[in-house]
C-alpha positions as CSV (number, residue, x, y, z in Angstrom):
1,X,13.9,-14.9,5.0
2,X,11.2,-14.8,7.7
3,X,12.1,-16.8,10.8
4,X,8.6,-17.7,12.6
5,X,8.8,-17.2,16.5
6,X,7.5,-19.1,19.0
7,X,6.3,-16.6,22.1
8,X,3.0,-15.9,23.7
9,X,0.5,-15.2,21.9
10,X,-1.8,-15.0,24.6
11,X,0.2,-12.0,26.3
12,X,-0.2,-10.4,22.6
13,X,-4.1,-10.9,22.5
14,X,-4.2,-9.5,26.1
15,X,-2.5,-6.8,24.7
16,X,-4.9,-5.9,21.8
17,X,-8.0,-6.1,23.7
18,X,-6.2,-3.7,26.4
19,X,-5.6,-1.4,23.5
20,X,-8.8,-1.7,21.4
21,X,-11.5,-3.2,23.2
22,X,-12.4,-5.1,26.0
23,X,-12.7,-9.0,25.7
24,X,-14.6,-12.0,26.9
25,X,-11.7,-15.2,27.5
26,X,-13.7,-17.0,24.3
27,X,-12.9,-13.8,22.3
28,X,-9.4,-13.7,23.5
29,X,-9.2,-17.8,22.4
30,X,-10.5,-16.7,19.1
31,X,-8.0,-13.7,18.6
32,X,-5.1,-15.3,19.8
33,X,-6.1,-18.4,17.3
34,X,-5.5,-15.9,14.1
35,X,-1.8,-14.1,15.7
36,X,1.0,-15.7,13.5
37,X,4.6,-14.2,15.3
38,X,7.5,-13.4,12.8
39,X,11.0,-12.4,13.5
40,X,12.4,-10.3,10.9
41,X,16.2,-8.9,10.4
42,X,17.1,-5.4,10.7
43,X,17.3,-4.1,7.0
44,X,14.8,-7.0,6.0
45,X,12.5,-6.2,3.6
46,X,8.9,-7.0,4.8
47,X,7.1,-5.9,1.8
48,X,7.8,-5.1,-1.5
49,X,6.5,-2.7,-4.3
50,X,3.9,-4.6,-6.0
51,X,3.0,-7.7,-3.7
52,X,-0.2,-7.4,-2.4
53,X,-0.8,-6.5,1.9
54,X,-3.1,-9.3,3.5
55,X,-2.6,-8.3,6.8
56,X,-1.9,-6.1,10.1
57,X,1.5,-6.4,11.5
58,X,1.4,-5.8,15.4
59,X,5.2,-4.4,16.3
60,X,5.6,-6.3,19.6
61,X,9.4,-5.5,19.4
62,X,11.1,-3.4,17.4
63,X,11.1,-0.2,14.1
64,X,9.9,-0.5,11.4
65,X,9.6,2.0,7.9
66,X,7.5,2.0,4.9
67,X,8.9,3.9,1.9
68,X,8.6,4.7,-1.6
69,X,10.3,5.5,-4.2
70,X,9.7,9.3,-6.3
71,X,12.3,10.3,-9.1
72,X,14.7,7.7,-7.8
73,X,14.8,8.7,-4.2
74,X,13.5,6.8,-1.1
75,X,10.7,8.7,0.8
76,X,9.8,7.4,4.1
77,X,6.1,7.5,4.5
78,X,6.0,6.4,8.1
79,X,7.9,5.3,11.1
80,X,6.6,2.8,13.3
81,X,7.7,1.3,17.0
82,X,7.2,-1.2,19.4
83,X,3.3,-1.6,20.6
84,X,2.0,0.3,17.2
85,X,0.1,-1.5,13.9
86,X,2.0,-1.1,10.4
87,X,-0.3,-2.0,7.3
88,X,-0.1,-0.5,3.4
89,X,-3.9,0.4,3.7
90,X,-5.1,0.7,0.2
91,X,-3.8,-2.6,-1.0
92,X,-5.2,-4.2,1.8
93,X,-8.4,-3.1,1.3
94,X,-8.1,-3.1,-2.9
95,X,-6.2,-6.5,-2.5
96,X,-3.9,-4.8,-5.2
97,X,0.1,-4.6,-5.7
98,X,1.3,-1.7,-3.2
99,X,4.0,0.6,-4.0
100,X,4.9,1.3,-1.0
101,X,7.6,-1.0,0.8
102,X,7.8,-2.0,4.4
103,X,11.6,-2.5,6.0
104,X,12.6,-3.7,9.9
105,X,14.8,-0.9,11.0
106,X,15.9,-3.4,13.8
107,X,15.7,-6.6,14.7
108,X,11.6,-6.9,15.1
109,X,9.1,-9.4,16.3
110,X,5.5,-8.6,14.9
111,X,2.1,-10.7,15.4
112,X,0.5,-10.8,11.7
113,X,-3.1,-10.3,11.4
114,X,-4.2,-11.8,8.6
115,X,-7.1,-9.6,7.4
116,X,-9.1,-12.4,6.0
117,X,-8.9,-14.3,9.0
118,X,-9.8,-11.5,11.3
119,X,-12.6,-10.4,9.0
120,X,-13.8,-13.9,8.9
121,X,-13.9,-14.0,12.9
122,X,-15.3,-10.5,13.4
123,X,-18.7,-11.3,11.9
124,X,-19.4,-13.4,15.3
125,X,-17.3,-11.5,18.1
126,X,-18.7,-8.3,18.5
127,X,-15.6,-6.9,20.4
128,X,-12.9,-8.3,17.8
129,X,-15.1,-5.9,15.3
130,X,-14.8,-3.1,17.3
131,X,-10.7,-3.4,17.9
132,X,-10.9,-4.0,13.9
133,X,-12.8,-0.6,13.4
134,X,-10.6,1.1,16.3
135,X,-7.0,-0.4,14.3
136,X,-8.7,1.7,11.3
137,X,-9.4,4.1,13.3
138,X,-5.9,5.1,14.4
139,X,-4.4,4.6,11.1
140,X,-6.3,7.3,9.6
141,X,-5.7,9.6,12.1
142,X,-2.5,9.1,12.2
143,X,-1.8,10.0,8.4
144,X,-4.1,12.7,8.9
145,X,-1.9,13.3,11.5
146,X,1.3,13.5,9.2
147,X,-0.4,15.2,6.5
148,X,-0.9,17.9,8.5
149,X,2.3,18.2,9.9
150,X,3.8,18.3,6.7
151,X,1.3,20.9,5.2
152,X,0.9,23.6,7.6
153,X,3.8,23.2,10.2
154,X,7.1,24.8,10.2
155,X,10.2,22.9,10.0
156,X,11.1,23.6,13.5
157,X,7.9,22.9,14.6
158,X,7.6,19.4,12.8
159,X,10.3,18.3,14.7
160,X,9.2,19.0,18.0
161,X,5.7,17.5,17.4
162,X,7.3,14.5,16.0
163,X,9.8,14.2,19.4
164,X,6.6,14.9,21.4
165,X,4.5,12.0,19.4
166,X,7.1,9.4,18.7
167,X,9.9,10.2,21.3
168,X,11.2,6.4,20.6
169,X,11.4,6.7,16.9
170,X,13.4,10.1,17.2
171,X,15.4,8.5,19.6
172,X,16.2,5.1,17.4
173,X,15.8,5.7,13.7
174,X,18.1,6.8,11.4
175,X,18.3,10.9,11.0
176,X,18.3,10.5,7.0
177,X,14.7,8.4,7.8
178,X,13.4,11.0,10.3
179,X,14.4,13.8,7.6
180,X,12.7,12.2,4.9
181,X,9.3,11.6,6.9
182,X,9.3,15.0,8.3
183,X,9.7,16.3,4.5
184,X,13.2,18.3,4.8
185,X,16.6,17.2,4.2
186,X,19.1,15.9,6.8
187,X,21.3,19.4,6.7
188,X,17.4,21.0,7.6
189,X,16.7,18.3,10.4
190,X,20.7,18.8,11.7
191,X,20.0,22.7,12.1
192,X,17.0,21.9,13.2
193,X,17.8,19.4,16.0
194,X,21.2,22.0,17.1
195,X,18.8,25.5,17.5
196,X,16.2,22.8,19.3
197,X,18.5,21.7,22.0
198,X,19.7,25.4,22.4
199,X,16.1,26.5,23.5
């Protein structure tokens, strides 16, 4: 179960507008108003195939995965750290069930934005729109990002570009996780990891 934290959210909103876009103090008021902290355990799910996503989650501390399932198998779809956003963008957007499933990795603290309330509060702050565009923004560059890697770079390669991008996930998630994002199997990733180090 979901434990709600009590923390700054003020420090969080400072963070956001750093990130995204700049912020006058009524703006930060407004964003920090809509910022609801959870603590989840590790190997707690945080969303399940076929509940609908109704908001951002803002990884303040910990790793996250979200996954699927193909012909029985887990695939892990992304891998996300401290200080990055995690969302299951098409049902968020289609308000439909998602079959992809979001798990804690660790123990993780995350600041929810709910995307009704940040939608509702973007129509009068012009700088909350633009860190709502810029959230987008990332997210589809980064599965661009991954698609990419996955389509037209080597195994050896993938790995490197992956230790290059997310240093901390490489460093913290499971190999079997990091195999599965990166498209090979763990035997692959092991070889791959050994001739790596050797270079």
């Amino acid at each position: 179960m979901k434990e709600i934290v009590s923390t700054n959210t003020r420090d969080i909103a400072r963070e956001l507008a750093r990130r995204y876009s700049t912020m006058t103090h009524e703006e930060l008021d407004v964003l920090e108003s809509i910022l609801v902290p959870i603590k989840y355990a590790k190997g707690e799910i945080v969303l399940k195939e076929g509940e609908v996503c109704r908001q951002f989650l803002y990884i303040d501390k910990g790793l996250m995965r979200q996954f699927y399932f193909k012909h029985g198998k887990e695939v892990t779809e992304h891998l996300a750290q401290d200080h990055t956003i995690v969302m299951c963008i098409e049902s968020l957007f289609k308000e439909e069930p998602t079959h992809l499933q979001v798990e804690a990795l660790e123990p993780t603290v995350v600041y929810a934005l709910p995307k009704a309330d940040l939608e509702r509060v973007a129509l009068h702050n012009v700088n909350i729109q633009i860190l709502y565009r810029k959230i987008l923004e990332e997210s589809l560059i980064q599965s661009q990002v991954h698609a990419d890697l996955v389509r037209f770079e080597t195994a050896q390669d993938r790995y490197k570009r992956m230790c290059k991008l997310m240093p901390q996930v490489v460093l913290r998630a499971p190999l079997v996780y990091i195999a599965s994002y990166l498209q090979m199997t763990p035997e692959t990733l092991s070889r791959v990891r050994a001739s790596t180090l050797l270079d």
